[in-house]
C-alpha positions as CSV (number, residue, x, y, z in Angstrom):
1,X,0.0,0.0,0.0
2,X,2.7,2.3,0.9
3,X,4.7,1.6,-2.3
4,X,1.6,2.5,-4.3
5,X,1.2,5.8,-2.3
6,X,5.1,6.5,-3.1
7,X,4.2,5.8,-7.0
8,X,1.5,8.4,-6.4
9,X,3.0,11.1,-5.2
10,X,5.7,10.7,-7.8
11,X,3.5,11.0,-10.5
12,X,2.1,14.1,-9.3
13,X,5.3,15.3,-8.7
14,X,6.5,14.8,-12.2
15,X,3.4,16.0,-13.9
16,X,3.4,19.1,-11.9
17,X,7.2,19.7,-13.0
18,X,6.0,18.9,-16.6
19,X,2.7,21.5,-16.7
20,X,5.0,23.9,-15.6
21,X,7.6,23.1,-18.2
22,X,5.2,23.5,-20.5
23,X,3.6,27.1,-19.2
24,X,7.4,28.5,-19.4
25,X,8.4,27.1,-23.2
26,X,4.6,28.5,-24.1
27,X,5.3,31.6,-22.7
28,X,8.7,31.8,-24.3
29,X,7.4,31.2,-27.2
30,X,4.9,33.8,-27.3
31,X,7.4,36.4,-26.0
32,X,9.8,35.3,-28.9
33,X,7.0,35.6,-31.7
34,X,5.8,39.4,-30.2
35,X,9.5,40.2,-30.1
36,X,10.7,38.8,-33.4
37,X,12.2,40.9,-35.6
38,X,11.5,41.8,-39.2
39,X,14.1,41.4,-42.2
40,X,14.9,44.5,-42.8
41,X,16.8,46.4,-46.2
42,X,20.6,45.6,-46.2
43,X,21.2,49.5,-45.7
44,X,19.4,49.9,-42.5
45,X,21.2,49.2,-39.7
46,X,19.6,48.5,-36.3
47,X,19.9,49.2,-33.0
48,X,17.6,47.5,-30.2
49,X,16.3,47.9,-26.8
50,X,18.0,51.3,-26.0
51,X,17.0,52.6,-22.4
52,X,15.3,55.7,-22.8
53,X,14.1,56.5,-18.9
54,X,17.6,55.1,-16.9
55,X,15.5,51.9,-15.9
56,X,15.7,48.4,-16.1
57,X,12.1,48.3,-17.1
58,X,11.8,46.2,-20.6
59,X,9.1,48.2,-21.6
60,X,10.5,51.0,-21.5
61,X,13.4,50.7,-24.2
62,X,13.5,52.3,-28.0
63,X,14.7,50.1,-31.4
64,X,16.6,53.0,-33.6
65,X,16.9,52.6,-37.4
66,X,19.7,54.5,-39.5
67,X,20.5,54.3,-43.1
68,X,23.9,53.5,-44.4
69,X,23.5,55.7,-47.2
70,X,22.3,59.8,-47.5
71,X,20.8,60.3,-50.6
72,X,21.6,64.3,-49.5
73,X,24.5,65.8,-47.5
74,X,26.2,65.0,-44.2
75,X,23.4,67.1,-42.1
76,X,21.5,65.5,-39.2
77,X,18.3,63.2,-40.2
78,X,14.7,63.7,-39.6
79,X,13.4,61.5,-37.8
80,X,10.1,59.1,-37.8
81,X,9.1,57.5,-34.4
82,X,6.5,55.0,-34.4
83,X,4.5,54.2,-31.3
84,X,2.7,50.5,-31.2
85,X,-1.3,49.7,-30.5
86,X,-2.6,46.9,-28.7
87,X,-5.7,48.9,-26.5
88,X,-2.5,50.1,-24.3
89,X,-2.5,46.8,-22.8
90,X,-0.6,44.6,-25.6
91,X,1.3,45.2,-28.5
92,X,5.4,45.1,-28.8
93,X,7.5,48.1,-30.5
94,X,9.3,45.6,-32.7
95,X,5.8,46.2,-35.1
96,X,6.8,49.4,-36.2
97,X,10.1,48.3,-37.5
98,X,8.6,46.9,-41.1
99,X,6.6,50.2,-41.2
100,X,9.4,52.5,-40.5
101,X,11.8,50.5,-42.6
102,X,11.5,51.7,-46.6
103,X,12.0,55.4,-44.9
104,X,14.8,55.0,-43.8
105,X,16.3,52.6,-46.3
106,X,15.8,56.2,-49.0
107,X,18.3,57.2,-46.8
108,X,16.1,60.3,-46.2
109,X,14.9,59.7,-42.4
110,X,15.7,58.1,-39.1
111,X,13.3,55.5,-37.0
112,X,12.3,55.0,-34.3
113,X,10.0,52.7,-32.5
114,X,8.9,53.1,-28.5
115,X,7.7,50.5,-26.1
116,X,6.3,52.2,-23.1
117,X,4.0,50.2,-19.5
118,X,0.7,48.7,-20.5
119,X,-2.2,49.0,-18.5
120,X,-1.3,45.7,-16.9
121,X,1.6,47.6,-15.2
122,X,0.7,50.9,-14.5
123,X,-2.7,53.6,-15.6
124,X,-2.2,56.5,-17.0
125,X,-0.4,58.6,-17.3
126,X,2.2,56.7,-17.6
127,X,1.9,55.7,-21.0
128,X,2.3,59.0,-22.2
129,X,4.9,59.9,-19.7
130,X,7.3,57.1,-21.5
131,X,6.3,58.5,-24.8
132,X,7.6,61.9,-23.6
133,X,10.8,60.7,-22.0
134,X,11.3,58.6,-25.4
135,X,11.1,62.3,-27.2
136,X,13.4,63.8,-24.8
137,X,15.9,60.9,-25.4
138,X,15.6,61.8,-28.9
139,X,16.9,65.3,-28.5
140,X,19.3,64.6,-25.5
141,X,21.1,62.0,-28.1
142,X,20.8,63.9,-31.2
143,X,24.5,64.8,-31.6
144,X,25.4,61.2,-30.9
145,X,23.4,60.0,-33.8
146,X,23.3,63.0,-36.3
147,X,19.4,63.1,-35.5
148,X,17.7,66.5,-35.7
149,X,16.2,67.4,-33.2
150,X,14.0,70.1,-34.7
151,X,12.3,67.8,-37.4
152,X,10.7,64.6,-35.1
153,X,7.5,63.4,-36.7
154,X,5.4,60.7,-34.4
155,X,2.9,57.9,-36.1
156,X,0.5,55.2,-34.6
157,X,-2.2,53.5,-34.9
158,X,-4.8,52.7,-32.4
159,X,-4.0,53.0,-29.0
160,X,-0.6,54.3,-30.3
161,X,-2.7,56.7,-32.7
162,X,-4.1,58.0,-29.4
163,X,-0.4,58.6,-28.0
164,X,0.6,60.1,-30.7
165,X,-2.2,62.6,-31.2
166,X,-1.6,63.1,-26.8
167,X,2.3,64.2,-28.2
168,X,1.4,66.3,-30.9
169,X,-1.7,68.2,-28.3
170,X,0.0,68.3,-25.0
171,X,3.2,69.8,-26.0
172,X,4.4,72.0,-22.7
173,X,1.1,70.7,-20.4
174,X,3.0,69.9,-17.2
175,X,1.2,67.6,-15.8
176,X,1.9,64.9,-18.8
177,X,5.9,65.4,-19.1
178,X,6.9,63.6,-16.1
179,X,10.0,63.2,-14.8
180,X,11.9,60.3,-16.3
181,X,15.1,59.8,-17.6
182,X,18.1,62.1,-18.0
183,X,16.9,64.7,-20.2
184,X,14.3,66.4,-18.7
185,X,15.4,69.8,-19.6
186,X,14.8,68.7,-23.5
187,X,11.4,69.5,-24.8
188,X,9.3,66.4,-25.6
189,X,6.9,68.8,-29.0
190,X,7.1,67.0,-31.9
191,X,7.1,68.3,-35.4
192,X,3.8,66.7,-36.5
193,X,1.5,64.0,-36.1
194,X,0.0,60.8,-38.4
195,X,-2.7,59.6,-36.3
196,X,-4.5,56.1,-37.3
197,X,-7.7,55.4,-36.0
198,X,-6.9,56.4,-32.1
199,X,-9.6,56.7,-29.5
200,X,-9.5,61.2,-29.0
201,X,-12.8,61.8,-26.1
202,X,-12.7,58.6,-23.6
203,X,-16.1,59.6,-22.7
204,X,-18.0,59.9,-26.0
205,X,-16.4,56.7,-27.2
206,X,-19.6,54.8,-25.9
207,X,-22.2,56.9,-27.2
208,X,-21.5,55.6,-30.9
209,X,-21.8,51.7,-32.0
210,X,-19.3,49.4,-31.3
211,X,-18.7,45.4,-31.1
212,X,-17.2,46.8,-27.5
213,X,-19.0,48.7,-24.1
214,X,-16.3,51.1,-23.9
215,X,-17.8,52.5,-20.8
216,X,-17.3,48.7,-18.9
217,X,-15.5,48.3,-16.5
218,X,-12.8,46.1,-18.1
219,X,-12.8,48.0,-21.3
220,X,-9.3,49.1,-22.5
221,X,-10.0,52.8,-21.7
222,X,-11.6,52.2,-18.0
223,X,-8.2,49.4,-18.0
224,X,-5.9,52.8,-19.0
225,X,-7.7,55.6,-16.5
226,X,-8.1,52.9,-14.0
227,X,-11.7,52.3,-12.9
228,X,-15.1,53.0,-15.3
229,X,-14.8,55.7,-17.6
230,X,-18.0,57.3,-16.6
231,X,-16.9,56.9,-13.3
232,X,-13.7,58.6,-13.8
233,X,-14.5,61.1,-15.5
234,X,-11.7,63.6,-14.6
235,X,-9.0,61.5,-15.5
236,X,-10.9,60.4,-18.5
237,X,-11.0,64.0,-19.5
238,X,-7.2,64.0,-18.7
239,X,-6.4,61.2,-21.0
240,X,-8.3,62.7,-23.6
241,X,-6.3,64.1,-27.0
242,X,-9.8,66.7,-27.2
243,X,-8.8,68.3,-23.8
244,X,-5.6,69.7,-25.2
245,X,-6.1,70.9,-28.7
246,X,-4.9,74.7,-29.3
247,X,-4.2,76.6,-31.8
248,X,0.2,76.1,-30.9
249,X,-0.9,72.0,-31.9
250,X,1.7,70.7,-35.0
251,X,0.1,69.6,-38.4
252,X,-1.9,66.1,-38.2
253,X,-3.1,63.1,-40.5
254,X,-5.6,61.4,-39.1
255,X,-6.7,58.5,-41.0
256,X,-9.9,56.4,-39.6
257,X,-12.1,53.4,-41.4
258,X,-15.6,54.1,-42.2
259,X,-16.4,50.8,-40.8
260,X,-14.4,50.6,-37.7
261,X,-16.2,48.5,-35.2
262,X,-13.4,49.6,-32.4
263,X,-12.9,52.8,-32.5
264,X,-16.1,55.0,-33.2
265,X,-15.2,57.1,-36.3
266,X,-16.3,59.3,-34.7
267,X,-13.4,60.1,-32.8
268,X,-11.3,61.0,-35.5
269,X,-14.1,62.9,-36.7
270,X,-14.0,65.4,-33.4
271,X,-10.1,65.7,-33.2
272,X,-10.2,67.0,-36.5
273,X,-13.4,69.2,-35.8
274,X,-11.4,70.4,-33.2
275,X,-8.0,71.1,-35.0
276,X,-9.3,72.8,-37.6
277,X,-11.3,75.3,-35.3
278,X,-8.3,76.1,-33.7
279,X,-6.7,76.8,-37.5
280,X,-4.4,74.0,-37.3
281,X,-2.9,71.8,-40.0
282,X,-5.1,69.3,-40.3
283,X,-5.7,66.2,-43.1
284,X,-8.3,63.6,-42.1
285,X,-8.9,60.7,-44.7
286,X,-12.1,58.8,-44.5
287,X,-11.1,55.0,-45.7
288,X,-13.9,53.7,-46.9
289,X,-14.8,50.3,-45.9
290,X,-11.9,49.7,-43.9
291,X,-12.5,48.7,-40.3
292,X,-10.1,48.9,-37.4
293,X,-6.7,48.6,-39.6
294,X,-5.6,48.8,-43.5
295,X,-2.4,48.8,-45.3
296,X,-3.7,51.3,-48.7
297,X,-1.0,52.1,-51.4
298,X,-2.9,55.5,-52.1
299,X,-3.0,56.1,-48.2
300,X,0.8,55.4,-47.7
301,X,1.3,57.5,-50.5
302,X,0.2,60.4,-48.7
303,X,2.2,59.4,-45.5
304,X,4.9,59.7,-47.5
305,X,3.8,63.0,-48.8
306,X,3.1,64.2,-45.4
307,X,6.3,63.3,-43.8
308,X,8.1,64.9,-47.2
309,X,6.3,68.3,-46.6
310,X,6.7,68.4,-42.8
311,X,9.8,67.1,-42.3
312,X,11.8,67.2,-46.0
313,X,10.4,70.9,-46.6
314,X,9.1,69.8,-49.8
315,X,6.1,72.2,-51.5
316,X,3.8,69.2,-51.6
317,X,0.3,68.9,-51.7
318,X,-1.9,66.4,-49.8
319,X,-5.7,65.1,-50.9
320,X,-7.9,64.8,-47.9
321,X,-10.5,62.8,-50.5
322,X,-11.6,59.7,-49.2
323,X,-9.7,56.7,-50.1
324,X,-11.7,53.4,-51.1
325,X,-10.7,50.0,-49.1
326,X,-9.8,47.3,-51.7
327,X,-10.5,43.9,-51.1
């Protein structure tokens, strides 16, 4: 009896050792595939996980992209920072390097892509404080890298759309710089803004239809203010792109699908409302048909313009006409 006890407990033993085996190669493996990175162009060369706060925290690290070739002279490089989605509870920085790659492989631009906390570790505003520092790092290394620091456009999509659009409208509010890193005496403006699709008034977003009850209490925005939107409404307000919008705000593309069933359209819809009243720069493509992500030729062709006006100082011009989703 004993010796079938002793068999027992061995068993257990072993397939508790195994389970867990299993749990850490699974989550390996899912940390390898979010983290793998893209083949990029022979001519860009890469540079990963750079500390941008003077932490230890993985999350809060930058991936920088320089071409090997200048199609123009010796001066410093414009630069293109990409900031990831994932309802500011997923998502990994390594996604922006594919996007930001033919840019700098013209040998026209720098990139940059930013991890910053998800909602899992901290609520806001600390998602926006890591965007800020990331800026700052930016211009405190600029000289090390031959990066201009006067020509630093920002892009996202999503939850990184919303960050974006929060850098471009919240240049010089206080309260959202925080205090990380080494170059807090560097401004963290940026030179202007492609926003995809990101959520702009937390507390409208569930007045409009959406496969999601934004005002829940586990919805991604409640997750990022932490507790019920309509129940927080102050610092719903406070992570809110509308709140900030003045007339000093940098030129924006916004770019929303007609049929997003995330993201209200909406949203977009009132940012750029609110730009424009305050006379600034402000392009907002309707995709039609699209839903909550697209990849257009026509659409990245204007990107391209955009970032060629803005940050090349190219007399380009830039069709706000609606752009029809293919298939």
């Amino acid at each position: 009896m004993e010796g079938k006890v002793l068999f027992v407990k061995r068993s257990l033993v072993f397939l508790i050792v195994l389970a867990a085996i299993v749990i850490r190669s699974t989550s390996a493996l899912g940390q390898n595939r979010a983290r793998k990175t893209p083949r990029l162009p022979e001519n860009v060369r890469l540079e990963l996980d750079i500390p941008y706060a003077d932490t230890d925290n993985p999350r809060q690290r930058l991936d920088l992209l320089m071409p090997d070739e200048r199609i123009d002279s010796d001066g410093p490089l414009p630069v293109v920072v990409w900031i990831h989605g994932g309802a500011w509870r997923a998502g990994d920085k390594r996604g922006g390097l594919g996007r930001l790659a033919p840019f700098v492989a013209s040998g026209q631009y720098a990139g940059v892509t930013v991890g910053y906390r998800l909602t899992g570790e901290a609520i806001w505003p600390a998602q926006i404080h890591d965007c800020k520092a990331a800026i700052r790092w930016i211009r405190g290394n600029a000289k090390n890298y031959n990066l201009d620091s006067q020509r630093i456009a920002v892009w996202g999509s999503s939850a990184g759309g919303h960050l974006v659009a929060m850098l471009g409208t919240s240049g010089g509010v206080k309260h959202l710089e925080g205090n990380l890193g080494s170059h807090t005496d560097q401004s963290s403006r940026v030179t202007c803004v492609v926003d995809y699709f990101g959520p702009s008034d937390l507390l409208s977003m569930g007045q409009y239809p959406s496969t999601m009850d934004h005002d829940a209490g586990d919805s991604p925005e409640s997750l990022l203010v932490g507790g019920p939107v309509q129940q927080t409404r102050d610092m719903a307000r406070n992570a809110s792109t509308t709140t900030y919008v003045t007339e000093e705000d940098p030129p924006f593309l916004i770019a929303h699908g007609t049929k997003d069933p995330l993201v209200p359209l909406n949203q977009s819809v009132r940012l750029a409302e609110l730009l424009e009243k305050s006379d600034v720069d402000v392009t907002f493509i309707k995709v039609v048909g699209a839903g909550h992500g697209f990849r257009t030729p026509e659409l990245q062709r204007r990107v391209d313009l955009f970032f060629a006006r803005h940050l090349l100082g190219k007399s380009v011009a830039i069709s706000s006409e609606p752009i029809e989703q293919r298939r």
